[in-house]
N, C-alpha and C positions, 0 to 999 in steps of 0.2 A: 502845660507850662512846666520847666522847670525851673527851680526857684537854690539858690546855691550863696552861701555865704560870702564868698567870696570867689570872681573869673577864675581864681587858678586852683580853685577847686574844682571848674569843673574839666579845666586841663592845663598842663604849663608846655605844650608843643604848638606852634603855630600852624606846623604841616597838620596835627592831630582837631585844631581846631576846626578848620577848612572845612574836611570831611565831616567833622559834627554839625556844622548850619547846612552842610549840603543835607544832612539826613532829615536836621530841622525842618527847615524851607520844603522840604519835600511831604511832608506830614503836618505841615502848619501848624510845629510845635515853637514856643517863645521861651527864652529864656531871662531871667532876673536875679542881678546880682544883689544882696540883702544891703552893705554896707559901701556899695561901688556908683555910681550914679552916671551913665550914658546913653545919649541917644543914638541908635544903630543907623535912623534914618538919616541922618547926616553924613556928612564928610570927617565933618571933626569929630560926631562921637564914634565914628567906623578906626578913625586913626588914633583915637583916644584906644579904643578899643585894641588895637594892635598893639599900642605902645605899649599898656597893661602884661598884654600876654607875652611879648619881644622880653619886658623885666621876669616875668615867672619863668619864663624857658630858662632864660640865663641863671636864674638863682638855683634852679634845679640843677644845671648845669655843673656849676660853681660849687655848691653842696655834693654832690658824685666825686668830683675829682678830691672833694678835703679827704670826705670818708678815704676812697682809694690808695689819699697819701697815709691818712692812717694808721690804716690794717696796713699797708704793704711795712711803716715804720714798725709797726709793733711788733708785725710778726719776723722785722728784722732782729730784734731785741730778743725774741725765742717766747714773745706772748702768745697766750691762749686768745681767739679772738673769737669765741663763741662755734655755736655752729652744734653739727652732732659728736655726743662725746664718744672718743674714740674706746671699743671694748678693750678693758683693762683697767680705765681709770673712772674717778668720777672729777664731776666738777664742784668746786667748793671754794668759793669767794671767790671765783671768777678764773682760778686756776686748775689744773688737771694734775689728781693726787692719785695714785696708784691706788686702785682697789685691791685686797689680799687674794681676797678669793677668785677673782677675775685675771688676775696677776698669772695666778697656778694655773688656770687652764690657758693662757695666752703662751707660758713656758711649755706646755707639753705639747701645744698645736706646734708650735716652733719646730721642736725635738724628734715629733712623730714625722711629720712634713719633709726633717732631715734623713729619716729614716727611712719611711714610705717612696719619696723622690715622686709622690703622685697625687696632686690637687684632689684626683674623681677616688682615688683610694682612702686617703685621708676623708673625705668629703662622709662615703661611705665607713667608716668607721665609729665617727662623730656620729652619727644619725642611725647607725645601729638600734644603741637605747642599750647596748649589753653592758658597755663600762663607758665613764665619763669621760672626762678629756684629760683628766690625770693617770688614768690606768683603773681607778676606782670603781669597783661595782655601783649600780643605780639601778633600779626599778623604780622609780616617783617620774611619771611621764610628766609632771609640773616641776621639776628640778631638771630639765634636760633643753635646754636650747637648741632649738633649730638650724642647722647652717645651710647655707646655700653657699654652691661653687663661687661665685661672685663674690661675696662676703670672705670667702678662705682667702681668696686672690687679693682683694683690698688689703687685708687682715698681714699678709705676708710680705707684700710689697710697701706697708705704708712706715717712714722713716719716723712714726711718734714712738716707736717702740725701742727705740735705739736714743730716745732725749732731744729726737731733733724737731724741726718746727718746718715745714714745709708750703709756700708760698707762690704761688703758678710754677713755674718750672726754677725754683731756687731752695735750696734748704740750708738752714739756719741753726745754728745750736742752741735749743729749747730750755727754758726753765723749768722742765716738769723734770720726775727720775726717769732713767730707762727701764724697761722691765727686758728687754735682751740687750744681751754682749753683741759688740760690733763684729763680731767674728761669726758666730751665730748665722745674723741677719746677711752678713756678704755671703755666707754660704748657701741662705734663703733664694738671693738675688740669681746668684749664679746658677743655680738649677733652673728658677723660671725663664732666665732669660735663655738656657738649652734648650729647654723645652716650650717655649712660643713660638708658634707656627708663624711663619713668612706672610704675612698679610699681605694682600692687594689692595685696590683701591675700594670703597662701601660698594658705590655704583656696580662695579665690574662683577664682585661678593655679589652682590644683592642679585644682580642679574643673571647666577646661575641658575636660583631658584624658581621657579616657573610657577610654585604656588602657595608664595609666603602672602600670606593676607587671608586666603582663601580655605585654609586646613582648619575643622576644630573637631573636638570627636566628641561621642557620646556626655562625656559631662560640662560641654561648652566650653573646656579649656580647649586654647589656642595650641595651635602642633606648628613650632617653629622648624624651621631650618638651619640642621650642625650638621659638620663633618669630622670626621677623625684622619688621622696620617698616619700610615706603614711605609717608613720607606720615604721614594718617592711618589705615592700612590695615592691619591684623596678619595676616603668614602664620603659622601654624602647621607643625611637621613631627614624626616622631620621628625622630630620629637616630642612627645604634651609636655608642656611647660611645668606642668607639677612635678615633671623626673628630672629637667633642669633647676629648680630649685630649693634642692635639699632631702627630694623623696626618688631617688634615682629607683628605690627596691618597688617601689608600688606598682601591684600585679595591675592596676587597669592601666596602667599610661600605656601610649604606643611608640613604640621608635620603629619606623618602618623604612625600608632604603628610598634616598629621593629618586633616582632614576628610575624605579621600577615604577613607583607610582606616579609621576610625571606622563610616563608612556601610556600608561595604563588610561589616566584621565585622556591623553589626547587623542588615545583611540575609542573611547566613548564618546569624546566628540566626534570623531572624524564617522562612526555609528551613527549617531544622533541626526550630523550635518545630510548623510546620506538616505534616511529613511524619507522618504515621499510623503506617506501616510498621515504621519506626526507631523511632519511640516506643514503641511495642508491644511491640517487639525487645528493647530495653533494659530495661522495665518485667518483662517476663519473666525477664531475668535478676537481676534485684535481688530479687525474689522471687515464684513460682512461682503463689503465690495474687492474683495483685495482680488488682485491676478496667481491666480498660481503657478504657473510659470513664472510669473517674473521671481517669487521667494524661492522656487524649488532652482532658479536661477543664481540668486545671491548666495544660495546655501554652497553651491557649487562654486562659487566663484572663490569663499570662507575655505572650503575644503582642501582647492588646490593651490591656497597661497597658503598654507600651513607647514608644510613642508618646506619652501625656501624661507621662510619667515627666521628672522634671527631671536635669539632670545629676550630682546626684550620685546623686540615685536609680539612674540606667543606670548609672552606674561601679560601684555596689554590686552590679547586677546580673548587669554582666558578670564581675566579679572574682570572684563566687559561683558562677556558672555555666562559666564558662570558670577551667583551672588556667592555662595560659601558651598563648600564639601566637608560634608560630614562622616566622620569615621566613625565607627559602631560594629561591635561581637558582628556579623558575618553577612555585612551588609557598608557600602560607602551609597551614601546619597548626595545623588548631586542638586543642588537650587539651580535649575539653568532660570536666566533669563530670556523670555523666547522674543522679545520685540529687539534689543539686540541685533537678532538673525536679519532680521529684516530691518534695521534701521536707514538702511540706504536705499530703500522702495522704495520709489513715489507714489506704490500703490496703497502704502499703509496709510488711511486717517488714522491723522495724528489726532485730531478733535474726538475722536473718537474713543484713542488711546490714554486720552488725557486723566481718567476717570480710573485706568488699570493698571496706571505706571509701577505699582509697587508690587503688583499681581506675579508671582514664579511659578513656575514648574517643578514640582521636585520627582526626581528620578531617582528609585533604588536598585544601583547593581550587586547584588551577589555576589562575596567571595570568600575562597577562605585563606587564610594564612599560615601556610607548611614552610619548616623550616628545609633549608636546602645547602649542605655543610655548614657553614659561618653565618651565614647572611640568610632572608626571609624573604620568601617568595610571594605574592599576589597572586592568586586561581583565581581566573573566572571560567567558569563553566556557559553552555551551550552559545546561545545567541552573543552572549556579554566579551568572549575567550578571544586573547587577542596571538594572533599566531607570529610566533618569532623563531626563525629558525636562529639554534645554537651555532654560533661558529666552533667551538671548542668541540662539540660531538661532529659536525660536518668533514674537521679536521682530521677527526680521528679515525673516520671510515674514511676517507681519503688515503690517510696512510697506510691504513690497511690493504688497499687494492693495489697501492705500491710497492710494499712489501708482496704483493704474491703477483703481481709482475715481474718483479727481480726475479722470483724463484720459475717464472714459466716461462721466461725469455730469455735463459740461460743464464741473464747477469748475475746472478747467484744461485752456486749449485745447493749450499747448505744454510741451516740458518745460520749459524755462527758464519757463512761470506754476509749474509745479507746483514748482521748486527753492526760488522767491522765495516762494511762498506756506507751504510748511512750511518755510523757512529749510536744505533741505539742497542740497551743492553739486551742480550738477549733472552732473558726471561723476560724483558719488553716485549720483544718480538713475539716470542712467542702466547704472550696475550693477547698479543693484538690482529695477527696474522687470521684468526680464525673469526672476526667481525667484518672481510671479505666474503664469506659464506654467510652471511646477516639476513632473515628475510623481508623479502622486497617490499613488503609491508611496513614493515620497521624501519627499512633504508626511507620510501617515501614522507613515513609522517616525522622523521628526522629534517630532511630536506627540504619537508613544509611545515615546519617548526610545530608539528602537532604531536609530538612525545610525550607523556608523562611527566611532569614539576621533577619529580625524582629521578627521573632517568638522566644520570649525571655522567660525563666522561668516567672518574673512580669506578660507578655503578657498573658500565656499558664492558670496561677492560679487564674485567677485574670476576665479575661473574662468572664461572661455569655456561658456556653457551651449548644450551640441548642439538643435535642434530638436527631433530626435525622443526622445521618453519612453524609449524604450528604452536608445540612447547614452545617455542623463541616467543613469539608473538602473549601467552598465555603469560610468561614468564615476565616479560614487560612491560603487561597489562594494555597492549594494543591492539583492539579491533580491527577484525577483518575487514569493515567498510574504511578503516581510513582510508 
């Protein structure tokens, strides 16, 4: 039973009531008003009952919109109308008084920000711990606040700082002081508003990510998904959350490229999907009668719809398939879920499964993470290595065998014809001309993407190449079995 002082304590929506006797009626639970008096089995106490809650919806109603005109009148007037105090000031009799010492590091975030011209610089500077936010030395890690990029961005963009008062999309001239010059602040405005990226729509954002939800690493923080802009060029990454909010320098977070790791995951699935053995193994265990064929079936089916699969399709795929991926020093583990695999069998009991529903599989692949000029590479080694030929290196012995076509086909008698004639320079030429004699070994595991992490275009043109095929091969760290 519950027992409620009064109907519109225990709701003032009619739609809201509905749903509560429906859960009642369902539980043969009752309910009793202390100070209200109706009989439910009736007609009239049913409509008694209605008419009750028809007056509470309305007075809640009615009550929303005063407040609404309220706040929106006060905060026409340039009132303080509660809420969190913005850094800088405090509140004191219900208005917003400029703090001194809050003041001086609000002027230098300004000042620096106008100097810096960089959120993640400033960000980084703040959080140092070497000087404060006036220029001042500090060592007391209990006198040094925290800042997170978000908080810089509020902090720069918000109009209390300038005496204004700001209201949904209207601002207002405030009763509190300013602690920056309007001159200042349009200077603030105007840089972030240069430097804010072109957003798309969340949906479309969200949907390039194929494993937001799904990333956490070693210390159970979450690894979001950011990108940065050159140009017009977008990188992608996921990120641990603790180097987005305020600890950018911290040696354990990871920022790893999202591409690489995307691919990476979806050829340990497309691994996974293809192994018999393991398929078998699991299918067994979910239940005793099942067909193997039909699971080594559906895994096949999974495998080759992945590839035309659009992006959200694969994000739905993975996030069904996979419970979480966890990043860890020289190891990613995956939780697969393995019923999943086989949800669309009719040879899985499910009676069966009803007991293991939360039961995972976890899978540790081995890697390690070399850097490779700018950006960070994913290695996995033997069984785990996913083969990706470079087009950039493929390019590049390409042009090499054209280049010494031109010179054996007459079209160029010298280098300097062949530089002028495809317009490249000819100390170009001449580094690249002699990766046409490359050995056949090193051409092949190029052209099946099985090279070395470091064997980069700079690396391949740029080297001294040995004469003999053997040095070449020693030199590039490529076995003879490739």
């Amino acid at each position: 039973m519950v027992v409620v002082y009064k109907i519109d304590r225990l709701t003032r929506s009619l739609m809201d009531f509905s749903r509560i006797v429906e859960v009642f009626d369902a539980n043969d639970v009752s309910f009793v008003s202390v100070t209200q008096q109706f009989n439910t089995t009736t007609s009239m106490g049913r409509l008694t009952l209605n008419v009750l809650l028809s007056f509470a919806q309305f007075e809640r109603e009615v009550t929303a919109e005063r407040i609404r005109d309220k706040v929106a009148a006060s905060r026409k007037k340039g009132m303080w109308m509660g809420g969190s105090v913005p850094f800088g000031y405090r509140a004191i009799d219900k208005k917003l008084v400029i703090d001194p010492e809050a003041e001086r590091k609000v002027r230098s975030i300004f000042s620096r920000y106008l100097e810096l011209k960089s959120v993640f610089l400033l960000l980084d500077e703040l959080n140092s711990g070497d000087r404060d936010e006036a220029g001042a030395s500090t060592s007391d890690p209990q006198q040094r606040t925290i800042y997170s990029r978000g908080m810089l961005y509020h902090l720069l963009a918000n109009p209390v700082y300038i005496g204004k008062a700001r209201h949904r999309d209207k601002i207002y001239d405030g009763e509190h002081q300013p602690i920056i010059d309007d001159e200042t602040f349009a200077m603030a405005q105007a840089i972030l508003k240069a430097q804010a990226p072109h957003r798309k729509s969340r949906n479309r954002s969200q949907s390039l990510h194929l494993l937001t939800g799904l990333l956490f690493d070693e210390t159970g923080d979450r690894l979001s998904p950011v990108f940065t802009t050159k140009g017009e060029k977008r990188f992608r990454y996921y990120v641990s959350h603790r180097l987005e909010t305020g600890r950018r320098t911290d040696p354990t977070g990871w920022r790893l490229p999202a591409e690489e790791l995307e691919q990476t995951v979806l050829h340990q699935l497309d691994v996974i999907l293809r192994d018999e053995v393991r398929l078998s193994k699991w299918a067994s265990t979910l239940s005793p009668s099942v067909r193997i064929e039909t699971v080594i079936a559906k895994a096949t089916q999974l495998r080759e719809a992945l590839p035309a699969a659009s992006h959200v399709e694969c994000a739905k795929m993975l996030k069904t398939l996979f419970r979480s991926i966890c990043i860890r020093p020289g190891a990613m583990v995956l939780e697969v879920n393995p019923h999943a695999v086989f949800e669309a069998s009719h040879d899985i009991d499910d009676n069966h499964h009803d007991g293991q529903e939360q039961q995972s599989v976890t899978l540790p692949i081995p890697f390690t993470l070399r850097r490779r000029g700018f950006e960070s590479k994913l290695v996995l080694e033997g069984p785990y290595a996913r083969q990706k030929p470079d087009d950039s290196l493929i390019d590049l012995l390409a042009k090499a065998h054209l280049l010494l076509g031109m010179l054996t086909d007459g079209s160029g008698r010298t280098i300097a014809d062949v530089a002028n004639t495809t317009r490249i320079h000819v100390a170009d030429v001449s580094r690249i001309l002699p990766l046409a004699f490359l050995a056949p070994k090193i051409t092949d595991a190029i052209l099946r993407g099985r090279q070395p992490v470091d064997l980069t275009v700079r690396a391949l043109a740029r080297d001294d190449l040995p004469i003999l095929w053997a040095d070449q091969r020693q030199q590039f760290a490529i076995q003879a079995s490739n």
